[in-house]
C-alpha positions as CSV (number, residue, x, y, z in Angstrom):
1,X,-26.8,-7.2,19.2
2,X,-25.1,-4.1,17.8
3,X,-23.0,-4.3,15.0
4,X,-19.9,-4.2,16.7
5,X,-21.0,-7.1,18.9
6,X,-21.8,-9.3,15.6
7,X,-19.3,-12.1,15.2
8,X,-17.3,-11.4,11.9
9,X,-17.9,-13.4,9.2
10,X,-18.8,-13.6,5.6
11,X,-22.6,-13.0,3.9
12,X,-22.5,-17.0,3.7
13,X,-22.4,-17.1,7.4
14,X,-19.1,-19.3,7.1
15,X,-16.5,-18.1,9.7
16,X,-13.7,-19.4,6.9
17,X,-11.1,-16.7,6.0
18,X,-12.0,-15.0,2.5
19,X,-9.7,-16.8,-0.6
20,X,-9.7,-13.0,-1.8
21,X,-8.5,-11.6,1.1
22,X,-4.7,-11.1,1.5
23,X,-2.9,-13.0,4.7
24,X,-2.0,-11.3,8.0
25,X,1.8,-10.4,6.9
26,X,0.9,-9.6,3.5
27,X,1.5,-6.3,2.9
28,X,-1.2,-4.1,1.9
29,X,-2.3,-1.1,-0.1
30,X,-1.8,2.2,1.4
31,X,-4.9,3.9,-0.1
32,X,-7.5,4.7,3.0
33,X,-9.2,1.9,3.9
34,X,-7.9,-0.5,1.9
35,X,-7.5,-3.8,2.8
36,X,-6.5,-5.5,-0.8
37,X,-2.7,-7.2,-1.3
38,X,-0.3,-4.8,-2.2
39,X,1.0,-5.5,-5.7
40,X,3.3,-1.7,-6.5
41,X,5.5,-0.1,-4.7
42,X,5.4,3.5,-5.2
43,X,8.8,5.2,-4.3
44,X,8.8,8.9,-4.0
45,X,9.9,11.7,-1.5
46,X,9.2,15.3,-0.4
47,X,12.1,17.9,-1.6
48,X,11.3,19.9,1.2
49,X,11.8,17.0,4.1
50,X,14.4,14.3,2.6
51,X,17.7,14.0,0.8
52,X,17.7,13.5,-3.1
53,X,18.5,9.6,-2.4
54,X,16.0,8.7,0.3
55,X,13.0,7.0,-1.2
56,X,9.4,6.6,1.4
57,X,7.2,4.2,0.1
58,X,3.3,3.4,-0.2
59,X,2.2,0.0,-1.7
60,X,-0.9,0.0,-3.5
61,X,-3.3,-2.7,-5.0
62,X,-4.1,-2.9,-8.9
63,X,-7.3,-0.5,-8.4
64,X,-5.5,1.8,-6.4
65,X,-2.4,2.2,-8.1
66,X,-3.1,5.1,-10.5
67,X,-4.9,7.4,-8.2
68,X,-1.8,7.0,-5.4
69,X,0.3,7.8,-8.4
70,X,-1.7,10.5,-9.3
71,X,-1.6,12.2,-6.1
72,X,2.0,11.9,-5.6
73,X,2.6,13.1,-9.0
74,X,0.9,16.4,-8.8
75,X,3.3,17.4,-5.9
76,X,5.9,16.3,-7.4
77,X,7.3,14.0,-4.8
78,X,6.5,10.6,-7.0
79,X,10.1,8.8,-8.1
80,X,9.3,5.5,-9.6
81,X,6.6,3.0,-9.5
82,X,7.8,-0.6,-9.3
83,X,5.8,-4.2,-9.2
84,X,6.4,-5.0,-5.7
85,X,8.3,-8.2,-6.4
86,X,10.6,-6.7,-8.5
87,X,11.0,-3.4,-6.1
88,X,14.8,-3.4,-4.1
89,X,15.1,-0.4,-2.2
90,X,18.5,2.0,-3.4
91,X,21.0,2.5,-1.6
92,X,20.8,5.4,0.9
93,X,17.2,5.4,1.0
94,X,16.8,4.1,4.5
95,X,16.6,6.5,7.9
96,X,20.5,7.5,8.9
């Protein structure tokens, strides 16, 4: 059996869903291959591509939070990093 073939589960054996692991429609971090709940939102755009108003957004977990922010940052395109319960998206920050 290859190990694409192997049934998924745990170390334990137990086919149980992980209590760590976040739901189905929970959102999730944005960082590559990431699979931990979302808990920022982190708001930014690209000058170059979108109105002063529109705001894209990347969640990211508690570990991944300050390197997403990071890398954003440098460019330039970061806006505002908001707990993702708290985060409502402005006004005119959707696709026309």
């Amino acid at each position: 059996m290859t190990p694409l073939d192997a049934p998924l589960n745990d170390a334990s054996g137990d086919d149980a869903a992980r209590d760590d692991a976040p739901s189905a429609d929970a959102p999730t971090c944005s960082a590559k291959g990431c699979r931990e709940a979302a808990a920022w939102v982190l708001a930014w755009n690209n000058p170059k591509l979108h109105t002063p108003e529109r705001r894209k957004t990347w969640l990211a977990c508690e570990e991944h939070r300050e390197h997403l922010s990071q890398f954003l940052g440098v460019r330039g395109f970061l806006k505002d990093v908001v707990k993702l319960d708290e985060w409502e998206a402005p006004e005119g920050s959707q696709r026309p």
